[in-house]
N, C-alpha and C positions, 0 to 999 in steps of 0.2 A: 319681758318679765323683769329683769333685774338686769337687765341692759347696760343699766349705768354704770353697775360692777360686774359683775357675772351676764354672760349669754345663757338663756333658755338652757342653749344648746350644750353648754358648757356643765349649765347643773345636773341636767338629765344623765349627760355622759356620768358624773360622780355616783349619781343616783343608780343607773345601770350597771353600775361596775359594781357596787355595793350589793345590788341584789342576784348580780351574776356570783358572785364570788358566795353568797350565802347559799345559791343551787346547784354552785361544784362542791360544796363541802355538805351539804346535804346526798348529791350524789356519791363523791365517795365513801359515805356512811353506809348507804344503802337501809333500806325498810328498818331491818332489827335495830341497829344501833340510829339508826334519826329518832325512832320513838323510846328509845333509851332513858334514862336518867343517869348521871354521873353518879349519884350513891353519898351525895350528902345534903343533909337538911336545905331546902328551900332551893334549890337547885332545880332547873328546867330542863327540859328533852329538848334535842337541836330542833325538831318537828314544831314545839311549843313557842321558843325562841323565834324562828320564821313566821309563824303564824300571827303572834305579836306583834311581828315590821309589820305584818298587810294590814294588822288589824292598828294600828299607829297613821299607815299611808290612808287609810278611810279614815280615818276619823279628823285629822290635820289636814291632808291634802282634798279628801272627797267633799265634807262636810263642811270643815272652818275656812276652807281655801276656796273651794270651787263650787260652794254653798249645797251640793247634792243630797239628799236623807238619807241617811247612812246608819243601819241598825248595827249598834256593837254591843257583842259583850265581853268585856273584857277579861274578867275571872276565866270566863273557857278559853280564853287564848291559851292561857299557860295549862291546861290538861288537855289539850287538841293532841288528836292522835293521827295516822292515816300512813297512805302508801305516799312518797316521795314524789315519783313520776305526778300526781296531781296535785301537790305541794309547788311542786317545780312550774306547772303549768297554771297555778295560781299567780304564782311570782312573777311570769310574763304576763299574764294576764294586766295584772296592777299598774307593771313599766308602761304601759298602752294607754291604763285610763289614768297615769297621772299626767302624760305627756297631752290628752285632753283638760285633764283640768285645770292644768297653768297654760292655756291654748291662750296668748292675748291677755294676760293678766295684769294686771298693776299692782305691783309689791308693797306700796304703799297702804291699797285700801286694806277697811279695817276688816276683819273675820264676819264670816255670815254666823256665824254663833256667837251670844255672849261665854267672856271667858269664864268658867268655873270659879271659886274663889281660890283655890289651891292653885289654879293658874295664874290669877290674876296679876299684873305687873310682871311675869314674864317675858322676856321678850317674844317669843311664841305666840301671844296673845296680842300683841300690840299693831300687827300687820299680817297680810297674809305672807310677803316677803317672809317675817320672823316665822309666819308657822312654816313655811316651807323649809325654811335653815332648820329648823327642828326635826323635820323628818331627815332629813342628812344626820343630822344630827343622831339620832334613833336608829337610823339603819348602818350608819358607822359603828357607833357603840356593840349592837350587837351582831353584826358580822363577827367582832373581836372575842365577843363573848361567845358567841359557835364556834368559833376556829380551838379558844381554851377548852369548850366543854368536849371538841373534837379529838383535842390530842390526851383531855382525862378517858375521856371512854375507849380509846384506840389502845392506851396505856393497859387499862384494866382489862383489856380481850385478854394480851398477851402477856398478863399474869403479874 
């Protein structure tokens, strides 16, 4: 894959770590508070937040990267609701099929989707290499933003 800089094996670990660390902090939430909201305008639930990465990892990794048909919608990421435990087992689920869909890749070629216009000149958009850096990119990001909306909602139990 990206050999020449990075090993496979090296981004996936980043990758896994990224989505392990979003389903410990969804499990210490547990059900009530993952489907939570922090309690200010335009603000997400960690449940919503997580369901965003998977819905980011198909649409970048399944579709643009690994050319698969991949229905999204993206509006219901952020009002997704559910039990944790199969949130969790979404999340490994995804670590599985992205580890097939950069199976042999070449970072160079360009996306099996033309890019959007709002995309367009992205780096993201220019190779599959950049859309993969982008879902790093995306599941870093908001790891960071679960861990703050974790410690507002933890704040706000205990008064």
């Amino acid at each position: 894959m990206l050999d020449d800089v990075i090993s496979t094996d090296d981004y996936l670990f980043y990758v896994d770590d990224a989505l392990d660390g979003i389903a410990h902090t969804l499990r210490v939430l547990g059900d009530d508070a993952a489907n939570a909201q922090p309690g200010f305008p335009g603000a997400n639930s960690p449940y919503a937040i997580a369901t965003h990465c998977l819905g980011v990892m198909e649409h970048w990794g399944g579709a643009r990267v690994a050319g698969r048909t991949v229905e999204r919608d993206r509006a219901a990421e952020f009002t997704a609701s559910g039990p944790v435990d199969e949130l969790v087992r979404r999340l490994d689920a995804a670590k599985r099929q992205l580890r097939l869909d950069v199976a042999g890749l070449d970072p160079a070629a360009p996306l099996h989707e033309h890019p959007t216009p709002r995309d367009a000149g992205h780096p993201a958009s220019r190779s599959r290499g950049g859309a993969l850096m982008h879902v790093y990119e995306e599941l870093a990001q908001h790891r960071g933003q679960l861990e703050i909306t974790r410690d507002v909602l933890q704040a706000r139990a205990l008064g």
